[in-house]
N, C-alpha and C positions, 0 to 999 in steps of 0.2 A: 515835531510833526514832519513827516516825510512829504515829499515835493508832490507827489500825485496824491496828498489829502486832499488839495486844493479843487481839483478836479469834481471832487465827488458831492458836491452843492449843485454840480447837474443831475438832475432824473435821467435823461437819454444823452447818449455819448455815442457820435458814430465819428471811427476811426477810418482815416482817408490816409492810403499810400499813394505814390503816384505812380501815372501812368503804366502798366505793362511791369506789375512789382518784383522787385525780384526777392529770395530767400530772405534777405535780412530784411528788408520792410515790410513781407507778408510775417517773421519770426516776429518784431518788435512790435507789430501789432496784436498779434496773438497773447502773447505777453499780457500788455494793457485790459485784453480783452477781459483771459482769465482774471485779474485783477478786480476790475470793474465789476464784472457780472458777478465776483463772488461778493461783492459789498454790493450786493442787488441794483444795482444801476442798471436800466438798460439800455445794451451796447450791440453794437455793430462793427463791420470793418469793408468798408468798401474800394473800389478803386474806380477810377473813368479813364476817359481819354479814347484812341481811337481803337482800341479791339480788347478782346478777350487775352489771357495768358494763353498764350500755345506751348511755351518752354515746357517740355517731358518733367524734364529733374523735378522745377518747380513746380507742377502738377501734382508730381509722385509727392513729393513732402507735405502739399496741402491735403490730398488726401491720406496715407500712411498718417494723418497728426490728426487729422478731420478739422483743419482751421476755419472756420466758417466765412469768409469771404465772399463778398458779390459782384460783380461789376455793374454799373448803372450810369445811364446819360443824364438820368433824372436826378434834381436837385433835391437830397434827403430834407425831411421835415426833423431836427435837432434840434436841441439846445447846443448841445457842444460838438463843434465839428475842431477834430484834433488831428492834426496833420503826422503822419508820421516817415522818419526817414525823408524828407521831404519839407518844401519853404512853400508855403502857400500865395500863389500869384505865380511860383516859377513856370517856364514854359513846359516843362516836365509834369506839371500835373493839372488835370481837370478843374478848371476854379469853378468852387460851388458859393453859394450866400448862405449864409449863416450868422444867427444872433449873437452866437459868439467864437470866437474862432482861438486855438491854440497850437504851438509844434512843439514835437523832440525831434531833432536833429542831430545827426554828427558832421554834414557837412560844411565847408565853410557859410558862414552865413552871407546871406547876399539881398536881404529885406531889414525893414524893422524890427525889433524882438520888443516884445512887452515881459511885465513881468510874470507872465502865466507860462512865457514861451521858455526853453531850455533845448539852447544849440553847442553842442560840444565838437567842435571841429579837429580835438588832438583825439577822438578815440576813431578808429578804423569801424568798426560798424556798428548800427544804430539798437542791434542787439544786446549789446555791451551795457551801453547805456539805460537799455528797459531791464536786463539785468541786474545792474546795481539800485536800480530804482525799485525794482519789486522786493530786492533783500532789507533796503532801508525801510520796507512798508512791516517787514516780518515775510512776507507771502514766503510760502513753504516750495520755493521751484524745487528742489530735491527731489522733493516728494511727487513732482507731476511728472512725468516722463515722456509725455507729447511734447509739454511745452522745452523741457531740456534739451531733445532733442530738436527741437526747431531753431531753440536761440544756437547751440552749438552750429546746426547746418547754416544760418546763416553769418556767424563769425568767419565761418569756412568759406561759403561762397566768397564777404567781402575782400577775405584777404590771402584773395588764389591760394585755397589750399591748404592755408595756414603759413607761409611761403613768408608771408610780409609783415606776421601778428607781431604785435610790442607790448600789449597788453593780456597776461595772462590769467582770464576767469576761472574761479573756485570750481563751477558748475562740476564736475568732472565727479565720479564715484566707479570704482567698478563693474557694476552694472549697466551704467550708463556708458562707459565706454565700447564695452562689449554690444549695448544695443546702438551705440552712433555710428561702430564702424561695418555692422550687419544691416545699416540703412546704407552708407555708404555704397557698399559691395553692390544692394540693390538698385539706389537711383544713378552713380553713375559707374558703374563698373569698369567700360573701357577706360576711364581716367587712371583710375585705381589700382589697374593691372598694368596699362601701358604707362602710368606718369611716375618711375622712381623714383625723382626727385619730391613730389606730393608724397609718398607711400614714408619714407624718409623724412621727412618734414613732419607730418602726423606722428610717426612712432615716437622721436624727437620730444614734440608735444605730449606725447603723453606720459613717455618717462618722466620728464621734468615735472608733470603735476602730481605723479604716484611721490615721486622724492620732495615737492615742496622745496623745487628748487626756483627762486626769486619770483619776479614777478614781470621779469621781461624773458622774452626769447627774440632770438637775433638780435634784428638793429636796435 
């Protein structure tokens, strides 16, 4: 049994990034979301804290993917309120109550973990981690190309660029490269044009997964 069966003995599952999300916790959400809602649960993904998202980039990918996200002061009515990319209680996110509460994380931990919770502090973004957890489920990500392209944009955002990646995911097909670096081009083009060192770091990356070459790049 894969680690997010456990999950699905909730009816309603709303997913909570923190505050002001960025690509990989609005991606690892989305993720979870598709997940859930396809084993009929109903889910959600929310954020709080003090404002709305203004970041362009991350605007353009929530909608270019259409991630259904909302922001709210108000404390959801759940069962499962699941924390993600994010430690519930941190000053970084909106604490709501809820009957029962859960995270995925990749950052260091810095609260309690029960056994429902799963924090992995050696992976770079939280995308990674909803990745290999939807491939342990079966979920067909290949086959979704919203949600690919979301977990890819946010590996990218966490690890300027691809610049700093250690961990190198399957996600990758033809297709899909062609459409991550024609989102690229779109949401931030100046980087893309003016950051050779990014442009080169990406090509890098993508050679290495056409050849199936290891499973680390750089450090």
């Amino acid at each position: 049994m894969g680690f997010l069966q456990r999950y699905l003995k909730s009816s309603d599952i709303c997913i909570q990034c923190h505050n002001n999300p960025d690509a990989d916790a609005i991606a690892a959400a989305f993720g979870l979301y598709r997940y859930f809602s396809g084993k009929g649960v109903k889910t959600s993904i929310i954020y709080g804290g003090p404002g709305k998202i203004t970041k362009s980039n991350t605007l353009m990918m929530v909608n270019q993917c259409r991630i259904p996200i909302q922001y709210t002061s108000e404390n959801p009515e759940t069962e499962l309120l699941l924390m993600v990319d994010c430690q519930y209680g941190r000053g970084n996110v909106q604490k709501f109550e809820a009957k029962n509460i859960a995270m995925i994380d990749h950052h260091i931990q810095m609260v309690d973990v029960k056994e429902d919770d799963l924090i992995k502090s050696s992976y770079q973004s939280c995308s990674t981690i909803v990745y290999e957890l939807l491939k342990e489920e079966g979920y067909p990500v290949e086959e979704d190309q919203a949600l690919k392209t979301a977990l890819l944009y946010g590996l990218y955002t966490d690890t300027a660029s691809f610049s700093t990646v250690r961990f190198l995911i399957s996600i990758v097909s033809s297709s899909l490269k062609l459409r991550f670096f024609y989102f690229l081009e779109k949401v931030i083009p100046l980087q893309i044009k003016s950051n050779h060192d990014s442009c080169s770091n990406f090509r890098l990356w993508q050679y290495r997964s056409r050849c199936g070459a290891g499973d680390q790049v750089g450090s």
